[in-house]
N, C-alpha and C positions, 0 to 999 in steps of 0.2 A: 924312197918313200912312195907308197901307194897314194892315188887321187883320194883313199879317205884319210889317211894321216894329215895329209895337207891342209885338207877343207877343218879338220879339227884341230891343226895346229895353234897354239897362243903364245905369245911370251911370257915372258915370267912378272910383266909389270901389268898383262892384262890378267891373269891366272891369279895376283894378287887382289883384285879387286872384286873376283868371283865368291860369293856369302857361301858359308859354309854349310855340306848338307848331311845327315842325318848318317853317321858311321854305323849302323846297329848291324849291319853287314858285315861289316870286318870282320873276318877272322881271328880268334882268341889265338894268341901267339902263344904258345908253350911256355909255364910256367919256368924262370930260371933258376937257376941254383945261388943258395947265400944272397936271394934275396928277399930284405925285411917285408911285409906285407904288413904290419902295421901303420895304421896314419894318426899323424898330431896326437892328443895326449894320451891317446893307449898305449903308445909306444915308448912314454918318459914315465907312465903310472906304475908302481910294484904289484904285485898280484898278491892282493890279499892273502890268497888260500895259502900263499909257500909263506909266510911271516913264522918270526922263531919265535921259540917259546919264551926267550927272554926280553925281546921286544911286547909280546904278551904282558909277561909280568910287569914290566915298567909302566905300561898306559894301564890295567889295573892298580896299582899302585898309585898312581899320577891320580884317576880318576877318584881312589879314595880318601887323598887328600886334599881334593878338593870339595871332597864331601865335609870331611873334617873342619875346614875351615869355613864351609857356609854356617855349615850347627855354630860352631864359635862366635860368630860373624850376625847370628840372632841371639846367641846366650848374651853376649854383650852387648845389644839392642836391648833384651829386655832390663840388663842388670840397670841400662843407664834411664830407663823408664821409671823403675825401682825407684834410683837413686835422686830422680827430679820428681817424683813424689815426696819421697822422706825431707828434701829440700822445700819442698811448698809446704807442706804440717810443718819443719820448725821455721819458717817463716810467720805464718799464722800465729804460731804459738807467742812468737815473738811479739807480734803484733801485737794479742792479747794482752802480754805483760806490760807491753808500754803504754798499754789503754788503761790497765791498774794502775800503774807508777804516777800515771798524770791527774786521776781521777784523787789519789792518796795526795797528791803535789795539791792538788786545787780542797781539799779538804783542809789541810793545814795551812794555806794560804788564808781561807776562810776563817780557821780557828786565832791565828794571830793578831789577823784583821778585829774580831772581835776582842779580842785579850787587850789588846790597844785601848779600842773605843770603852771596855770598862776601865781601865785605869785612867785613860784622860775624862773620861764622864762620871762624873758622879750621877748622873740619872740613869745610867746604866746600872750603876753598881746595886740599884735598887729593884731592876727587875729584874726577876724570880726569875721567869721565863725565860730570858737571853740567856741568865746563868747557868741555867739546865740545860738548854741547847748546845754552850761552851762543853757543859759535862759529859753530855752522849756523844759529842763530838769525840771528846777523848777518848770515852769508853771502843767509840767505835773503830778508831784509832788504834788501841791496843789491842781489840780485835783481831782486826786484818794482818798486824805484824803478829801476832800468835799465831792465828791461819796459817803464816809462812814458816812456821817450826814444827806445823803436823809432821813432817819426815824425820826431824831432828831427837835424838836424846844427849844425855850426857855421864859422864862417868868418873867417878869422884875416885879418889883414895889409892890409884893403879900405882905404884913406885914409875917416878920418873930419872931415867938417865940421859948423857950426852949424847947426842945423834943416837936414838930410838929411831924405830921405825914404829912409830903410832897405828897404821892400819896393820900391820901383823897381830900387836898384841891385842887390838880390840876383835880381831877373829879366834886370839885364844880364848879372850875371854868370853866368846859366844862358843866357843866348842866346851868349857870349863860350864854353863848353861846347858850345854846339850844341842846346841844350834850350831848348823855346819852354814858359817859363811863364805863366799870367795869376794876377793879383789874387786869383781866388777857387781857387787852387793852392795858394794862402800863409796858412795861419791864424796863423801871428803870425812875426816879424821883428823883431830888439828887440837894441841893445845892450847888453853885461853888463861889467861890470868897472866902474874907477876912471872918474870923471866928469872934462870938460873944467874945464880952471883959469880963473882969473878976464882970464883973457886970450881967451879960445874956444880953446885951443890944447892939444895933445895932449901932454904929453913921454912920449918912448921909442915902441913901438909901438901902433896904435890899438886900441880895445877889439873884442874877437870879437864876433862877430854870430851873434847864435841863431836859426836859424829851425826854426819848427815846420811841415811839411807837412800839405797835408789827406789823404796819401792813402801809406801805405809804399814803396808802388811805385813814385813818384815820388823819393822817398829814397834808394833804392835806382838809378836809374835817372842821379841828379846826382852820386852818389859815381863811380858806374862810372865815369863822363865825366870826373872829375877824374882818375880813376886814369891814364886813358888819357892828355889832356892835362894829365898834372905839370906844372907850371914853369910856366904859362900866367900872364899877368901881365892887370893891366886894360885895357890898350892899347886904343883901339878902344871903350871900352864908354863909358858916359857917366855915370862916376862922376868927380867931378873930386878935382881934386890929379895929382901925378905917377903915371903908371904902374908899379906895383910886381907882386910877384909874390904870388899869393892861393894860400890853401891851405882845401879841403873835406873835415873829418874829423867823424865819428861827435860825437854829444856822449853823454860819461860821466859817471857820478856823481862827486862829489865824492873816492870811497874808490877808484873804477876808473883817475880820472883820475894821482891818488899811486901808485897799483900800478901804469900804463901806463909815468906816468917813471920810477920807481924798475927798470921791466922795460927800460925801452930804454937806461938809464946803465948797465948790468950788459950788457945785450947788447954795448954798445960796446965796454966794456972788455975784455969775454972773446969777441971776436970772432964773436958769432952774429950771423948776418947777418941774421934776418928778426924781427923785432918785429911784432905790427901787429895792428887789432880787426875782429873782426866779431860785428855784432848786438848789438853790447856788450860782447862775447867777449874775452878778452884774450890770442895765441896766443905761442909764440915755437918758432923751429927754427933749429938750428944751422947749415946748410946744403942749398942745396938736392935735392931728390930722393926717392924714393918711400921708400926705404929709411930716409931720415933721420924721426926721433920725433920731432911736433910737439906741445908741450906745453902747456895751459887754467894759466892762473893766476888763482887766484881770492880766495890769502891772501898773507900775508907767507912762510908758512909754504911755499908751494908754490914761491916765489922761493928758499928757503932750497932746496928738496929737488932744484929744478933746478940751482940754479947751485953750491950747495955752500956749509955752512955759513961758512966759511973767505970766499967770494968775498962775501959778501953783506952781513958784518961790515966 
């Protein structure tokens, strides 16, 4: 070794301790062969551009079903939006009706309460005024339960058999009118009156049939047509039994329907020609013409004041 080798000789434990200086010097060693020049994740990522056409189609596909299921994902947002609307109106509605039920509960509470106090008073029975309050009570009473039969008619004289189907035949007999009804037209259809004997068999005339409309206009629209064709029998429809003649009237309360007969055995007798209801109404005219006074009955009282006490007795 030469005097300068010497003087720059170190060991290898002082050579370790020497901080490291700036290689920008080095020489680039010649690239080698089969080896990767990739680093960290360029070298685990796939390269887009070479992707096949059927991993294409799948993430198209992937991506428009998930399109499909967002749309669904708001259709069903708004249906259940929808559906707690229509829930809050018939709650309301609900409401309503139990604000009437209670309002009718506390009117006839009232009505009783007085019905009492005249029969244990005799100083009640003497005025005039309490007993007219009792009476408008009533009146107003049969009122409100009328009100709740505007959707309602009923239907007389249809032959009845063993397990009918009652909403069918009352849709033939609106097409046998000329009126095309369906199923969800009809909220209820129901025989009323005396039940079949132990034979299935009816004596005298069959029971009337109630039917409830969903809709007044409809109501309104199958009277008309009766009116029009009176006397129309079931011929033709497919209600079976013999063909007889069907009649389509209003249905009345219990007090309306006593007031309607008692109005049309007094019309007959004292020859007034025109008897007859609307909306619940109960009218009668002696003849017809503009001139002639048509008159609302509404008590016994009013039968009295038309016809005359004398006729009525």
């Amino acid at each position: 070794m030469t005097q300068k080798h010497k003087d720059s000789w170190k060991c290898l434990s002082c050579k370790s301790r020497v901080p490291k200086k700036d290689n920008t010097n080095t020489p680039i060693r010649p690239e080698a062969d089969n080896v990767t020049q990739r680093r960290g994740g360029s070298a685990l990522s796939p390269d887009r551009s070479s992707a096949s056409p059927e991993h294409m189609a799948n993430t198209t596909t992937n991506e428009m079903l998930l399109k499909e299921i967002r749309l669904l994902r708001d259709d069903m947002r708004e249906m259940h939006l929808q559906m707690q609307s229509f829930t809050d109106t018939i709650s309301s509605l609900n409401l309503r009706i139990d604000a009437c039920e209670n309002r009718l509960d506390e009117l006839g509470i009232r009505m009783d309460k007085m019905e009492r106090r005249t029969s244990t008073d005799s100083v009640f029975q003497s005025d005039t005024s309490l007993l007219q309050s009792i009476e408008n009570l009533k009146i107003e009473l049969n009122d409100r339960d009328q009100d709740l039969l505007l959707n309602d008619l009923q239907i007389s004289c249809i032959p009845e058999q063993k397990g009918e189907n009652v909403t069918h035949n009352v849709i033939s007999i609106a097409s046998k009118l000329g009126m095309q009804l369906t199923v969800q037209d009809i909220t209820s259809a129901v025989r009323v009156g005396r039940l079949l004997d132990s034979d299935n068999k009816v004596s005298g005339r069959p029971r009337l049939v109630v039917v409830r409309l969903a809709r007044r206009a409809l109501r309104d629209q199958l009277l008309q047509a009766a009116r029009v064709r009176r006397g129309a029998t079931a011929e033709g429809t497919e209600i079976p039994g013999p063909p007889s003649k069907f009649y389509i009237n209003e249905r009345l309360t219990l007090k309306n329907r006593q007031l309607f007969q008692r109005a049309r055995e007094l019309g007959v007798r004292h020859n007034w020609r025109y008897v007859w209801t609307r909306d619940g109404k109960i009218f009668v005219r002696q003849h017809q013409g503009e001139d002639t006074p048509r008159y609302r009955i509404r008590t016994d009282k009013d039968l009295t004041r038309v016809f005359g006490s004398a006729a009525v007795q």
